[in-house]
C-alpha positions as CSV (number, residue, x, y, z in Angstrom):
1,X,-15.6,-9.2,-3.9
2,X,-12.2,-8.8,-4.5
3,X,-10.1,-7.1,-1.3
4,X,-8.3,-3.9,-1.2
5,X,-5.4,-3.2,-1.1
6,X,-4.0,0.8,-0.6
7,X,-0.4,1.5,-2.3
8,X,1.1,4.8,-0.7
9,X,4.5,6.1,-2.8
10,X,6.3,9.0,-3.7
11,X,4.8,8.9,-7.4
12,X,1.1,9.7,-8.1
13,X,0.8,7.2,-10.6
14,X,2.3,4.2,-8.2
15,X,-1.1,2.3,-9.0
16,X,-0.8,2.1,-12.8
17,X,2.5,0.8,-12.6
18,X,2.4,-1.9,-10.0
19,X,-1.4,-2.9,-10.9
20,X,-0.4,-3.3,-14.3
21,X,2.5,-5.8,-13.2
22,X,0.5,-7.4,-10.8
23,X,-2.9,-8.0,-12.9
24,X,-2.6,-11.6,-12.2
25,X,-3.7,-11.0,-8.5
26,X,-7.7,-11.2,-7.2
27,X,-7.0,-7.7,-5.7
28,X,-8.1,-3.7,-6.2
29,X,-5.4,-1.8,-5.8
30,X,-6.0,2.0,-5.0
31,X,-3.1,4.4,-4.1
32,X,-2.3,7.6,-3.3
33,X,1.0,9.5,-2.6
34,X,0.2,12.2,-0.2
35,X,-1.4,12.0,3.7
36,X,-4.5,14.3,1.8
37,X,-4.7,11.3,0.0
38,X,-3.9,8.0,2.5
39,X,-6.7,10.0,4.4
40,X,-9.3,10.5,1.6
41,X,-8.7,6.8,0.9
42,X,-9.2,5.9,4.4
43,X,-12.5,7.9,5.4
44,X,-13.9,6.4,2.0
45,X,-13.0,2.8,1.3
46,X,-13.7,0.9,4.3
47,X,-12.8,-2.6,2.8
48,X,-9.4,-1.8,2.9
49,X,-7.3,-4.6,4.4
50,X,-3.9,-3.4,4.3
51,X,-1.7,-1.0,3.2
52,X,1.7,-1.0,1.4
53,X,4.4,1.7,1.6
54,X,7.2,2.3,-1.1
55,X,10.1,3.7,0.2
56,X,10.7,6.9,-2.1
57,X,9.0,8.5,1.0
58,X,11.3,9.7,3.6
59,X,11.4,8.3,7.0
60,X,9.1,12.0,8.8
61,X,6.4,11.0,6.2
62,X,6.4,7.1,6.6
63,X,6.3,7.5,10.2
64,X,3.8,10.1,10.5
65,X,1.7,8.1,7.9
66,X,2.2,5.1,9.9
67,X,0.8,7.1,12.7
68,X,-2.4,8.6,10.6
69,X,-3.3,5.3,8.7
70,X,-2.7,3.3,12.9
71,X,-4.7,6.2,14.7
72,X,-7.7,5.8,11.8
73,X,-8.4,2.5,11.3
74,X,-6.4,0.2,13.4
75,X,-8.1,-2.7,12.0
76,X,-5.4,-2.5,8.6
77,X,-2.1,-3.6,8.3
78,X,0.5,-1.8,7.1
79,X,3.8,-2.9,5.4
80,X,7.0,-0.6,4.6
81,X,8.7,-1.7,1.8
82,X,12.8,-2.0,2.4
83,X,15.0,0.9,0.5
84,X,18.4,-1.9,-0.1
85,X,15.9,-3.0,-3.4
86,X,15.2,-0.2,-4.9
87,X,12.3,0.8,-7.3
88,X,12.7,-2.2,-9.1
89,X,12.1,-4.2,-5.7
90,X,8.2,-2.7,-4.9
91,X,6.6,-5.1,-7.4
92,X,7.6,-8.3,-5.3
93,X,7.4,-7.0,-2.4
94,X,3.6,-5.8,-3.4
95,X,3.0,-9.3,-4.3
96,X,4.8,-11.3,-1.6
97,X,2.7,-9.1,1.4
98,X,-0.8,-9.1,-0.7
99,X,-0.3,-13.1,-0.9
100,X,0.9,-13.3,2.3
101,X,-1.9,-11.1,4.4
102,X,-4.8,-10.2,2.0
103,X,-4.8,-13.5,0.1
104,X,-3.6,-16.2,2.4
105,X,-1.1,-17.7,0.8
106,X,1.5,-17.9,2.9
């Protein structure tokens, strides 16, 4: 079984873009780009092991998500990408935190 990973961003098709970039890795990606989302994602998916922020959301949303995503299932990680890399930057950053905590590959 391959783990999950949930992609929150600004743009609703964040997933087809980064999964297709990132097809190399052993991981689902799901996403979703709106708290009705992070939350449907959530109460649904229980193997989710982490989740990944882009940051095209601004800082009320990230935080309150933070909050949300922390208050319902404490047991997942979640990583906010950097703004200073831009768009282009998500990709790697994807890959360096699914290796890193879903993958163990330090």
């Amino acid at each position: 079984m391959q783990p999950v990973v949930l992609l929150v961003g600004k743009l609703p098709g964040i997933v087809g873009h980064l999964a297709d970039e990132l097809e190399d890795l052993p991981v689902r990606w799901l996403g979703a780009h709106d708290h009705g989302e992070v939350m449907r994602q959530l109460d649904t998916e229980p193997s989710i092991s982490c989740v990944i922020m882009g940051a095209g959301l601004n800082d009320d949303v990230r935080g309150d998500l933070v909050g949300l995503i922390a208050g319902q299932r404490p047991d997942v990680s979640i990583h906010l990408k950097d703004r200073a890399s831009g768009p282009e930057g998500m990709a790697d950053f994807v890959r360096k935190v699914a290796g890193a905590m879903v993958l163990n590959r330090g």
